[in-house]
DRENPA-3360 file (N, C-alpha, C; in nm, 2 decimals, always signed):
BEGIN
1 = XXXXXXXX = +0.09/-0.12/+0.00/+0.00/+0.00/+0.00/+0.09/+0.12/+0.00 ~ +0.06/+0.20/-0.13/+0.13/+0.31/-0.07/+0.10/+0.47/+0.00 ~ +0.15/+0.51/-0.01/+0.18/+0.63/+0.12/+0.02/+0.73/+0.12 ~ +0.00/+0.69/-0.04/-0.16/+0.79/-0.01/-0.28/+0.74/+0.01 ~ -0.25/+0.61/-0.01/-0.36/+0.49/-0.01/-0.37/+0.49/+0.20 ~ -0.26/+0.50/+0.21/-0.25/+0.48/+0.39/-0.31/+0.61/+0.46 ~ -0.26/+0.70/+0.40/-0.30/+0.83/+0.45/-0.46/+0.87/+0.40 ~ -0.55/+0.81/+0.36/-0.71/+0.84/+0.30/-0.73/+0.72/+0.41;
9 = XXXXXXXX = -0.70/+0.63/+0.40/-0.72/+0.52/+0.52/-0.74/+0.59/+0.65 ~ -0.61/+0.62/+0.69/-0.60/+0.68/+0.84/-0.71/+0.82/+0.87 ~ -0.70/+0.92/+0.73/-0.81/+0.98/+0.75/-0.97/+1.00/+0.74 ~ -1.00/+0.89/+0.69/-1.13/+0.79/+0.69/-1.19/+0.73/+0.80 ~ -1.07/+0.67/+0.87/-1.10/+0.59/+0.95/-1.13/+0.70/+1.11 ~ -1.01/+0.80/+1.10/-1.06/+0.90/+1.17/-1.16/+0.96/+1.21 ~ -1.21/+1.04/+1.07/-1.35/+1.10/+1.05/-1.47/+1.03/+1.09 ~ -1.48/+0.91/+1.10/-1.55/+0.82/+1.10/-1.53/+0.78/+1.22;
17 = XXXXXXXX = -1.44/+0.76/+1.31/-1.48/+0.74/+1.44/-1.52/+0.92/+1.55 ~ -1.49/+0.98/+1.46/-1.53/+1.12/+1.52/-1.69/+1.14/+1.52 ~ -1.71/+1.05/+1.40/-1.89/+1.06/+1.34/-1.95/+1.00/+1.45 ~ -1.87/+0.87/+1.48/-1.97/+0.78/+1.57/-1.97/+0.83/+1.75 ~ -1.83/+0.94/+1.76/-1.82/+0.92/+1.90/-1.96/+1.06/+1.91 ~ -1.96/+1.12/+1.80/-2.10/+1.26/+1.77/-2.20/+1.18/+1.83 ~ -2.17/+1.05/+1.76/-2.36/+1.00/+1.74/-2.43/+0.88/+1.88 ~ -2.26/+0.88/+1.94/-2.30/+0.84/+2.09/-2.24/+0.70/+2.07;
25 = XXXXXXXX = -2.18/+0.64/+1.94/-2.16/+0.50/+1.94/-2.00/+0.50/+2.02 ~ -1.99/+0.48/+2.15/-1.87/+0.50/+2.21/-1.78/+0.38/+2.17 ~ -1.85/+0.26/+2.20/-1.75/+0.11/+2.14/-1.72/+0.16/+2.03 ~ -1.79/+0.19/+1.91/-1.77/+0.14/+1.76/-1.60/+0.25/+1.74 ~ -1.66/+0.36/+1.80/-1.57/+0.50/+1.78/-1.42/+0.47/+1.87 ~ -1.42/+0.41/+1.96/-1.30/+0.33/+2.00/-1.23/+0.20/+1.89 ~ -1.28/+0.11/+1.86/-1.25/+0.04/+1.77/-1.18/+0.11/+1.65 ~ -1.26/+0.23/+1.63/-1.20/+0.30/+1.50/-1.11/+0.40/+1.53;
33 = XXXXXXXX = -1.08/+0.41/+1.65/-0.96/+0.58/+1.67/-0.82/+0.42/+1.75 ~ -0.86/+0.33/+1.74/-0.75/+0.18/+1.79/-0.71/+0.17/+1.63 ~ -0.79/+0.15/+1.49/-0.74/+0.12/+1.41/-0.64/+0.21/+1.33 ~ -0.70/+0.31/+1.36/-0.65/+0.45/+1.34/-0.50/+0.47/+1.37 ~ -0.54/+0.46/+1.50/-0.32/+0.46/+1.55/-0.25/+0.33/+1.51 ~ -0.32/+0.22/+1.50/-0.27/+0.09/+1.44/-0.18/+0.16/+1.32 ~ -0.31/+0.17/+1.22/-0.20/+0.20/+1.05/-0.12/+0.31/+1.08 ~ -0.15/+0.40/+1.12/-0.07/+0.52/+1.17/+0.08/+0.49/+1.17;
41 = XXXXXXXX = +0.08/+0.41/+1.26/+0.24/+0.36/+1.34/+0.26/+0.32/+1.26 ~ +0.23/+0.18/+1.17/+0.29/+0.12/+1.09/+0.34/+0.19/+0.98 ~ +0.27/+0.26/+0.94/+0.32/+0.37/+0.82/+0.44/+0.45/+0.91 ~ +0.46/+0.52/+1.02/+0.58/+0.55/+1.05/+0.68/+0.43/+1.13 ~ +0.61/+0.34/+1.11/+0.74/+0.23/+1.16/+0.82/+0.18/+0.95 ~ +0.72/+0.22/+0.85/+0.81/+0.16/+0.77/+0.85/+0.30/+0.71 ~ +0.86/+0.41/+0.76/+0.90/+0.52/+0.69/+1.07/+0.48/+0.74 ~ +1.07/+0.48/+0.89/+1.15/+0.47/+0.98/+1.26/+0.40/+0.94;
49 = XX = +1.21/+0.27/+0.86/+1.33/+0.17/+0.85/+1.39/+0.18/+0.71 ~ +1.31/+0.27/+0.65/+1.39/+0.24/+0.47/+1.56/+0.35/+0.47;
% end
């Protein structure tokens, strides 16, 4: 995946747990701001190593 494919990811997945934490879905909005930092890191863990 590359770098802009990850980055529309991360800010997708964002927005969208922002939507749910509005709409009171507190689990769902945690699952999605956990996925969030997941790819996050990973995209700076392989920036890190090249």
């Amino acid at each position: 995946m590359n770098e802009f494919k990850k980055d529309v990811l991360v800010g997708t997945l964002f927005i969208a747990g922002i939507w749910n934490f509005v709409s009171g879905l507190f689990v769902i909005s945690t699952v999605l701001f956990a996925a969030t930092s997941m790819f996050s890191n990973i995209s700076l863990n392989t920036q890190a190593s090249r």
